[in-house]
C-alpha positions in Angstrom: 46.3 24.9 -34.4 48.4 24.3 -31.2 46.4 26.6 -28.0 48.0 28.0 -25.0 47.5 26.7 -21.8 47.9 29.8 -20.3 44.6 31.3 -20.1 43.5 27.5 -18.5 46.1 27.7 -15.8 44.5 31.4 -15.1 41.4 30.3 -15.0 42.2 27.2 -12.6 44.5 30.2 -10.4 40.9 32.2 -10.2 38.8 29.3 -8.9 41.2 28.2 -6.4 41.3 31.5 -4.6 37.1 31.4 -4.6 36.2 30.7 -1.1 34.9 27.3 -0.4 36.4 25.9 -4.2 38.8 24.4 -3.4 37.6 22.3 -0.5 34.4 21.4 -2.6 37.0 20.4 -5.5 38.3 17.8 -2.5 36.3 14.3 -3.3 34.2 12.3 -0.7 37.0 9.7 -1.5 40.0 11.8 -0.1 37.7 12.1 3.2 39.3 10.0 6.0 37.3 7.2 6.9 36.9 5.7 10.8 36.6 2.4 11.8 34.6 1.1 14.8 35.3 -2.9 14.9 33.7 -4.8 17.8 32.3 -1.7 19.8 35.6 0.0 19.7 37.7 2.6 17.5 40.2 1.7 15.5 43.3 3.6 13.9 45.6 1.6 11.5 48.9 2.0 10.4 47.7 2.7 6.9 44.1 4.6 6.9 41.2 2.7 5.1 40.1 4.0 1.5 37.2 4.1 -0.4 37.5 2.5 -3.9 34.2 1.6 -6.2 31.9 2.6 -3.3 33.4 -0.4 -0.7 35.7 0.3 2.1 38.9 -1.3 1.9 41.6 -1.8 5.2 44.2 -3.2 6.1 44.7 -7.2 6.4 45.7 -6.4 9.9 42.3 -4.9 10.9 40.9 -8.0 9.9 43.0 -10.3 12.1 43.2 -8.3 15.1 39.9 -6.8 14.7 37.6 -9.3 13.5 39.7 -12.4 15.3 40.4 -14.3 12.1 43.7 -15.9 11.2 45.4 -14.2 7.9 47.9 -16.3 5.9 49.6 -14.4 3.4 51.4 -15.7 0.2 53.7 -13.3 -1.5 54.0 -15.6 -4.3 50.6 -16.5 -5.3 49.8 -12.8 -3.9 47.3 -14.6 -1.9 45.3 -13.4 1.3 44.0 -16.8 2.9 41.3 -15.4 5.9 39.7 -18.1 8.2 37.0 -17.9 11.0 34.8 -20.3 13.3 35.0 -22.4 9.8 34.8 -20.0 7.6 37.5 -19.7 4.8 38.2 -17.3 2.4 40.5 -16.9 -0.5 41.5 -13.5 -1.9 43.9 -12.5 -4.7 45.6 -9.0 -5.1 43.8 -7.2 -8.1 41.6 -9.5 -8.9 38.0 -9.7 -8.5 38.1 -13.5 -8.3 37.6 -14.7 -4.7 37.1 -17.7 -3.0 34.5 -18.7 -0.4 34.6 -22.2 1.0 35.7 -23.2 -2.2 33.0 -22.1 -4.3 34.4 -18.6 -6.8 32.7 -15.3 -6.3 33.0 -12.3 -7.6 34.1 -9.0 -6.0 32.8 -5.6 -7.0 36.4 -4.1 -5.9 40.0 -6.2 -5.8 42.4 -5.8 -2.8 44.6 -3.3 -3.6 48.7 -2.6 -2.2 48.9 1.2 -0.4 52.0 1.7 1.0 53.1 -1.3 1.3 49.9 -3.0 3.1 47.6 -5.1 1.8 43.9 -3.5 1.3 40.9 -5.8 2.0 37.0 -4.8 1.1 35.7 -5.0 4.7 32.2 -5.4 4.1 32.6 -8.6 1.8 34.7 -10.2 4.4 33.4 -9.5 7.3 29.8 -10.7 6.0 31.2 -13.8 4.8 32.9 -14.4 7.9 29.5 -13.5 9.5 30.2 -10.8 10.8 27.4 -7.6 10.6 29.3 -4.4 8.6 27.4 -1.1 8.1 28.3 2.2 6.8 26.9 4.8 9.1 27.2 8.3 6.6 26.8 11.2 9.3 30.1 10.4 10.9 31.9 8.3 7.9 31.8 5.4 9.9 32.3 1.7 9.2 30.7 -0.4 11.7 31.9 -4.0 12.5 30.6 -6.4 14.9 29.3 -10.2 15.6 26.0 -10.8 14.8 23.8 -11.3 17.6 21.1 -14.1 17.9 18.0 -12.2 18.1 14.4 -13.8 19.6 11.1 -11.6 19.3 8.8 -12.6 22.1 10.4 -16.2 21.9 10.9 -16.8 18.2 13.5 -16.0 15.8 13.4 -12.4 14.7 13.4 -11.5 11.3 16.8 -11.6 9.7 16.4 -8.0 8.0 16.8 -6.5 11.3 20.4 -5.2 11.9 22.9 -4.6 15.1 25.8 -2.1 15.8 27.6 -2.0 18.7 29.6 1.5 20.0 31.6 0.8 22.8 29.1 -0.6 25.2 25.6 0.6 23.1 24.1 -1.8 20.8 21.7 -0.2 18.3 19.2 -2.0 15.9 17.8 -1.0 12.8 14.5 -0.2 14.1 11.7 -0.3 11.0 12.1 -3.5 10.5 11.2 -4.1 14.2 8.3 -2.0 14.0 6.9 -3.1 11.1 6.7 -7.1 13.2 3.9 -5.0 15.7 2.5 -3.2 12.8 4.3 0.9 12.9 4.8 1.0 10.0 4.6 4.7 9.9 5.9 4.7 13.4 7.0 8.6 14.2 10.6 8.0 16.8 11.1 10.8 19.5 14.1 11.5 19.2 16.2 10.2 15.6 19.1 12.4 16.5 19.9 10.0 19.2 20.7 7.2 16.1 22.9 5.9 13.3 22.3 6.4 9.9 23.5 2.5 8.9 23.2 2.1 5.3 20.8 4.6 5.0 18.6 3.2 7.9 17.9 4.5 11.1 19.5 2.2 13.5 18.7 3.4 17.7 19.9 2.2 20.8 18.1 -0.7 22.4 17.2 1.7 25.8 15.4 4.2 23.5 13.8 1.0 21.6 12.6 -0.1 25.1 11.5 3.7 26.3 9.5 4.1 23.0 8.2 0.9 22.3 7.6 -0.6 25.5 8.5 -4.3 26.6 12.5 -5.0 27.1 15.2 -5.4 24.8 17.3 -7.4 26.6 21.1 -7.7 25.3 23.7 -10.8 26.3 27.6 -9.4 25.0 28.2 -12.7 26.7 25.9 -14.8 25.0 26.1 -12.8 22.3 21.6 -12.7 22.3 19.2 -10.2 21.8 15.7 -11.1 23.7 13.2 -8.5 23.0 9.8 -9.0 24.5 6.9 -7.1 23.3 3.3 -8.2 23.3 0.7 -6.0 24.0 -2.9 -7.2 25.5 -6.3 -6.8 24.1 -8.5 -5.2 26.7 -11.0 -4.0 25.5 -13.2 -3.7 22.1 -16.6 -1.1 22.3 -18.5 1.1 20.3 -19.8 4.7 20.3 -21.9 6.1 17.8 -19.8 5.7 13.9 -16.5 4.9 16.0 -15.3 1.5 16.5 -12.7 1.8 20.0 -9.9 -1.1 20.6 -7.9 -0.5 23.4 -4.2 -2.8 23.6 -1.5 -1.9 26.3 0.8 -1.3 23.9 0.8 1.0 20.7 -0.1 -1.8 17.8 -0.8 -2.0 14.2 -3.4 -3.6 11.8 -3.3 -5.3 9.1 -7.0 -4.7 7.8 -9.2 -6.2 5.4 -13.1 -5.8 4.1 -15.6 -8.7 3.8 -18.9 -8.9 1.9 -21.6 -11.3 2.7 -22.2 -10.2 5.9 -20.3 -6.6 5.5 -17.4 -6.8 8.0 -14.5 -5.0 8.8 -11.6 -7.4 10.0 -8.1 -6.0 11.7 -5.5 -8.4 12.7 -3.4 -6.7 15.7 -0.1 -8.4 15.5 2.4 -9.8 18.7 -0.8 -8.9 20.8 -2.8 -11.8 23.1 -6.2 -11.3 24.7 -6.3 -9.9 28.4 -6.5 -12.7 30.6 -9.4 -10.6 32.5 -10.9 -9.7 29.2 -14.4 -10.9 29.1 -15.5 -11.3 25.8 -18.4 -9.3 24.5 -20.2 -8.7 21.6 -22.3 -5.6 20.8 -25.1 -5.1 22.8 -23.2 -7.0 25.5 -24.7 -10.4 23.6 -22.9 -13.1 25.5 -20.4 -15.1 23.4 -21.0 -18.8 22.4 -18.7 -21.6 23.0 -15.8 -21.6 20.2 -16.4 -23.2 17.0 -14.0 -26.0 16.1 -11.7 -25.1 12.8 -13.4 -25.9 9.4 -11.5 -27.5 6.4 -13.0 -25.2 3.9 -12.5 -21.7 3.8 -15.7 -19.5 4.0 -17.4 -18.2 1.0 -16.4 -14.4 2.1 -15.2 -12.1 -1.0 -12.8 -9.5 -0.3 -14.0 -5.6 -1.5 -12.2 -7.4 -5.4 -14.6 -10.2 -4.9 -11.6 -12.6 -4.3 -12.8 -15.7 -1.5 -10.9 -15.1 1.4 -10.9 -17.0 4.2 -13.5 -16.5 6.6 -12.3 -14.9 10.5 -14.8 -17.5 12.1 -13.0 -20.4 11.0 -10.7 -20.7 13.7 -10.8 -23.3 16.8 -10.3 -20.2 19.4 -12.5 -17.8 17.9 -15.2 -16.4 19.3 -18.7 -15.4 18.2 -21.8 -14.0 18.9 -24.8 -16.1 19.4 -26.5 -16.8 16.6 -30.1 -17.0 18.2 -29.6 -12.9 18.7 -30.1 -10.7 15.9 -28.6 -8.0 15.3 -30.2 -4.5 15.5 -30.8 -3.5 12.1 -31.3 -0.1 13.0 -28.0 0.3 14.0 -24.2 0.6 11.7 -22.7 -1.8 13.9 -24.8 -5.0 13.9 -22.0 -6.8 16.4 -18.3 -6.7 17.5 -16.3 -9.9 18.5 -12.6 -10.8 18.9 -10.6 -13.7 18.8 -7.1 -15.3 19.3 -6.9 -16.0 15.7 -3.3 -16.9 15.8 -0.4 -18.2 18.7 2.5 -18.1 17.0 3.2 -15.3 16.0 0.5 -13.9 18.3 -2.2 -12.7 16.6 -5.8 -11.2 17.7 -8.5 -10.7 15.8 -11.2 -7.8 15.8 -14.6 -8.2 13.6 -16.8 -5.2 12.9 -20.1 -6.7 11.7 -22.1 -4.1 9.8 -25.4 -4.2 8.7 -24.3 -1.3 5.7 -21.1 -1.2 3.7 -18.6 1.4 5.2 -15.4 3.0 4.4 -12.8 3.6 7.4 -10.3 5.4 9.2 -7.7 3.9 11.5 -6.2 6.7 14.2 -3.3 4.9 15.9 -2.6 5.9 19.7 -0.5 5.5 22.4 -3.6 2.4 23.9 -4.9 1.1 20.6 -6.8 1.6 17.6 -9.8 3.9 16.5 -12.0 3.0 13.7 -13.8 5.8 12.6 -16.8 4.1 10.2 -18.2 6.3 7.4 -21.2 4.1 6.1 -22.0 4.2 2.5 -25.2 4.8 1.1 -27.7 2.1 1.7 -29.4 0.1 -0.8 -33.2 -0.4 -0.5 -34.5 -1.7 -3.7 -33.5 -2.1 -7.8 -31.1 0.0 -8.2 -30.4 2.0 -11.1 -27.5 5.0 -10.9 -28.7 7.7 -13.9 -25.7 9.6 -15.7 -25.8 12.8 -17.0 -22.9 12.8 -19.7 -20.2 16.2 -18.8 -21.2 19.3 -16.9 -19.8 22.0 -14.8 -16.5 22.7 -16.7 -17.1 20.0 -19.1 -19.8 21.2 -21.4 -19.2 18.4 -23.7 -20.2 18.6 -27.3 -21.6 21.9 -29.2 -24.7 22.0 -31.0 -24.9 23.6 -34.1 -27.0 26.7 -32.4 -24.3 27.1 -29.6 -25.9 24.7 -27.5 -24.2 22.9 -25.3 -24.3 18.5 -24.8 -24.1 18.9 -20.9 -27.4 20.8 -21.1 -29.2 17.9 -23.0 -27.8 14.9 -20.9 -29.0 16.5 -17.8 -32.7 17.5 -19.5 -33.1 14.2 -20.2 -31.3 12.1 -17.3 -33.8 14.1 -14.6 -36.6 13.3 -17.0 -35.7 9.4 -16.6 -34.9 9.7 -12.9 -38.7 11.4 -12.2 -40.3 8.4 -14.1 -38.6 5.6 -12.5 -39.2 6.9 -9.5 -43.3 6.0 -10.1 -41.7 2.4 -9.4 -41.4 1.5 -6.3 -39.6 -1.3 -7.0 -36.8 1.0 -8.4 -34.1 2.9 -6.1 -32.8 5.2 -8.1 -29.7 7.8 -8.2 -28.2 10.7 -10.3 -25.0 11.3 -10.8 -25.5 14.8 -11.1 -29.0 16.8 -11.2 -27.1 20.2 -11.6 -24.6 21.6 -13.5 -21.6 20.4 -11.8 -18.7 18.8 -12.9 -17.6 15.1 -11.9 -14.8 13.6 -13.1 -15.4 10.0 -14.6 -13.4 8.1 -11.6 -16.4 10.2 -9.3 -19.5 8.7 -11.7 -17.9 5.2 -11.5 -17.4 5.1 -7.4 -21.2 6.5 -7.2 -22.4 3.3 -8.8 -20.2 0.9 -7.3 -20.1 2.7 -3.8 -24.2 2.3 -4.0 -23.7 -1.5 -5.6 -26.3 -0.8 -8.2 -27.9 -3.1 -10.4 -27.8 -0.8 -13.3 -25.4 1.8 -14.6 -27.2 4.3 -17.7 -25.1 7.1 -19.3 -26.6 9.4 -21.3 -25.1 11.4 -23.9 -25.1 13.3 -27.6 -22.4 13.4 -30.3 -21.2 15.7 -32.5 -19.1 15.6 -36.1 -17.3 17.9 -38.4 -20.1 16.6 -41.6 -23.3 17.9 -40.5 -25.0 15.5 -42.3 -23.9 12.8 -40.0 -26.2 11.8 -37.7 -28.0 9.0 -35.9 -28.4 7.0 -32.3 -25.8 4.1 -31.2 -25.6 2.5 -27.7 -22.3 1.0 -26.5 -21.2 -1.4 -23.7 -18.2 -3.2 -22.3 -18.8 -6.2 -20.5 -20.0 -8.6 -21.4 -22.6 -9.1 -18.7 -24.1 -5.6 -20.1 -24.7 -6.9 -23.7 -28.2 -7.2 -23.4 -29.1 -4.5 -21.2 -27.3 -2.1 -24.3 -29.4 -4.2 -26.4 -32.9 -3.6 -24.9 -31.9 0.2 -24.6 -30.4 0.5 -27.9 -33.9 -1.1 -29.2 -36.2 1.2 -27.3 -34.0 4.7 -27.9 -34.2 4.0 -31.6 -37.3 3.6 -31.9 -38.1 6.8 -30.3 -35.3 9.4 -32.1 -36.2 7.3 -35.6 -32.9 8.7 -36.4 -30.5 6.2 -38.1 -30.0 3.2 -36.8 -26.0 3.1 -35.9 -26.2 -0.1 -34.2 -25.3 -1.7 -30.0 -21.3 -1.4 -29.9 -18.7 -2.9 -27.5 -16.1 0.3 -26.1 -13.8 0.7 -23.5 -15.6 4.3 -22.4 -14.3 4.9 -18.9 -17.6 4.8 -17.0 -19.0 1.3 -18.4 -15.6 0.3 -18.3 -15.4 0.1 -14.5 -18.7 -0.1 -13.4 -19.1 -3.5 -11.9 -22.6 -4.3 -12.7 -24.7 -4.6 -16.4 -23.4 -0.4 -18.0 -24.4 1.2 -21.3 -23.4 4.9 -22.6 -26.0 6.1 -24.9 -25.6 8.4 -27.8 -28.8 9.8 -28.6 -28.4 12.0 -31.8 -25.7 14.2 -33.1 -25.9 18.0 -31.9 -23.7 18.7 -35.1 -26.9 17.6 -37.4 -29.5 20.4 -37.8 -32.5 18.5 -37.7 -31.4 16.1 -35.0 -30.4 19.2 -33.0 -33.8 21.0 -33.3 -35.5 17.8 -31.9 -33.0 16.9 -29.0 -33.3 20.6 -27.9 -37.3 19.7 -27.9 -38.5 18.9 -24.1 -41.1 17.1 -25.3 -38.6 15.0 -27.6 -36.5 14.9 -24.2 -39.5 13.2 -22.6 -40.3 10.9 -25.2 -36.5 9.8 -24.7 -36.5 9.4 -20.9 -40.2 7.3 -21.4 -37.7 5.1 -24.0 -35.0 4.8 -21.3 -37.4 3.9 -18.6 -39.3 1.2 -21.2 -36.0 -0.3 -21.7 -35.1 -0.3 -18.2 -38.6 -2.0 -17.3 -37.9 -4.6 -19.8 -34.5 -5.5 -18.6 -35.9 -5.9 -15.0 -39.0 -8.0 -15.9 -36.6 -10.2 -18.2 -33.6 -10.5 -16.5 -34.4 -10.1 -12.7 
């Protein structure tokens, strides 16, 4: 059935006359596009176009604008560009182009608008080597030469970028940051920048003003020289917070060690104060420097991964060793080296005598390391989990009660007895009804480094008649402790035997030392339910537990 295209010309009439419509109807390609080659505007005869996402302009603006030599061949339909050696080879629509002889492929093909020959500006100006970048506020392609940058004497990464506007150059700056370690470096004032391909790109003065150091610029030379270090002056202590004072702002790259426990930051493009005396904690006097070792330290990393130790170094200096350290104390000593020349690099140390967690607060003159020590281990120990809780109730027994109940009955039961050891350190999980998630239980055990990880729990099933006790475990370093547990719990329920199992349950999972996850009885079985409910079937349990427990240490230890 043939339709009338009147009602669709009405409707088109109506949208038109809608304020703001038609100019949203107008395409981002139709938008004019500027030029700014060398530092300077520049209008063509024919105005640039966007095609495929890539700019395209006039063969002109790449002669005059980028100094190359353009030989044209109307019968091959041939642009031939050339610069400083460089020699290119396009071919009116067709992606095929030629660099120094070698093919490559375009994402867009010159084109012909009124009667001039359209050339993507990016592709040629970087294989000319020149730098081209879209700055989006303004609709703005940006063409210069590509300065020779230096960072405190050495070649400066290749990732960072330069625009030049009239007489401002500006740099892409978080690339620059990121070489003295801001990498979350807040800038004053942004508004003063380009947006260059999505990056903020600011002018060298502000880079200077914000920064600190100089950023020196050559149009002559055609050089960049920016010269930032900042100087270590001083590295102290009060009470749980570490202070490291620099000239400059600086970053850290930061890493734990084990075996002593050590916190090690490496401050990048910074050197050691000249009138820096170095000092350990408790103003110990330093020793002379230890000559470099071919073997890397036995250090493990907070993954247990060997790392290479922050001692082994020819400048680095320590502590004497005939001093020790005051156990009493979080901080045992602090020391600081000039662990690398090129690029400068210093090193801090933060010797603990207990495992800590951190917090780095940046400023204006350094770094603060705020220490939060973790709990300290003092003897076996042994990290007690009562299954659920809070929220989590866990399985129902057939009476309405509830598995969290039961796990924690019988966990504070075990905990009590193995405290009669004093061999034993031991820690709960929970000892009221709150909820943890399983992430929570696991960072308990391996935050304390325990030598033992016990989860107690019951099950449940839809046949009531099923019933019984089972132990499971993960790794394999856990196999026999499941198996001494499994042995001992058994033989106290007397309720079928369901056998030691291998399971990937969260909790023994990720727990880093020997883990087993018990299931005592079924809640869901009358007559196992009436005697887990029993507190003095709960004891005999937790004496079971502790047995098992006892046996693994006597065995294994």
């Amino acid at each position: 059935m043939k339709r009338s295209l009147y009602p669709m010309l009405l409707m088109l009439l109506v949208l038109l006359l809608i304020p703001g419509w038609a100019a949203a109807a107008t395409t981002a390609q139709d938008q004019p596009v500027n030029l700014i080659i060398g530092g300077q505007a520049v209008t063509p005869d024919v105005p640039p176009v966007i095609k495929g996402g890539r700019t395209l302009v006039p063969v002109r603006v790449i002669a005059e604008g980028l100094g190359a030599e353009v030989d044209w061949n109307a019968e091959k339909k041939t642009a031939e560009i050339t610069r400083n050696g460089q020699k290119l080879v396009l071919t009116l629509n067709s992606r095929q182009a030629v660099v120094n002889g070698k093919p490559v492929q375009l994402d867009t093909p010159p084109v012909i608008n009124q009667q001039r020959m359209l050339l993507p500006l990016r592709f040629v100006g970087e294989s000319l080597g020149i730098t081209v970048g879209w700055e989006n506020n303004n609709r703005t392609v940006i063409a210069n030469e590509t300065p020779q940058a230096t960072l405190n004497g050495q070649k400066a990464p290749e990732a960072v970028k330069f625009y030049q506007v009239n007489d401002t150059l500006y740099m892409t700056v978080q690339t620059i940051a990121d070489q003295f370690g801001l990498k979350n470096h807040s800038w004053k004032r942004p508004e003063r920048g380009l947006n260059m391909d999505g990056l903020l790109a600011l002018p060298l003065d502000q880079m200077e003003s914000e920064l600190g150091g100089t950023f020196t610029w050559s149009q002559k030379k055609n050089q960049v020289e920016i010269e930032r270090i900042s100087y270590l002056t001083d590295v102290k202590q009060k009470g749980e917070t570490v202070h490291i004072q620099t000239t400059l702002p600086v970053g850290s790259e930061a890493i734990v060690l084990n075996g002593p426990h050590r916190i090690v930051l490496d401050l990048p493009q910074t050197v050691l104060d000249e009138d820096l005396v170095p000092l350990s904690y408790g103003n110990k006097e330093a020793s002379t420097a230890e000559k470099e070792s071919d073997e890397a330290d036995e250090s493990t990393d907070e993954d247990g991964q060997a790392v290479e130790d922050e001692d082994q170094t020819a400048e680095a200096v320590q502590a004497d060793k005939d001093v020790e350290p005051v156990q009493d104390e979080l901080v045992s000593d602090l020391r600081f080296s000039q662990f690398h020349s090129s690029p400068n690099t210093v090193r801090v140390v933060i010797e603990l005598n207990q495992k800590s967690k951190y917090n780095l607060t940046y400023t204006d003159r350094g770094i603060e390391v705020q220490l939060i020590p973790q709990p300290r281990k003092t003897g076996y120990l042994i990290v007690v989990d009562a299954g659920h809780g809070g929220k989590d109730p866990g399985a129902l027994g057939v009476t309405g009660n509830h598995e969290k109940d039961y796990t924690l009955a019988v966990a504070n039961k075990t905990v009590e007895l193995l405290k009669q050891y004093p061999e034993f350190q031991v820690v709960s999980t929970r000892s009221t009804d709150v909820f943890l998630e399983l992430s929570e239980r696991v960072a308990i055990a391996n935050d304390w480094d325990a030598d033992l990880f016990l989860s107690i729990h019951a099950n449940s099933f839809s046949n009531p008649k099923s019933g019984g006790t089972e132990s499971f475990y993960y790794n394999a370093n856990s196999k026999e402790f499941a198996q001494l547990v499994h042995k001992h719990l058994q033989g106290a329920t007397g309720f079928q035997d369901r056998g030691v199992k291998s399971s990937g349950f969260y909790v023994i999972k990720h727990t880093k030392m020997p883990a087993v996850l018990t299931e005592t009885g079924f809640l869901s079985n009358p007559a196992e339910n009436s005697k887990l409910t029993s507190p003095a079937f709960q004891e005999k349990i937790a004496k079971s537990l502790v047995a098992a427990i006892r046996e693994y240490y006597q065995s294994y230890q």
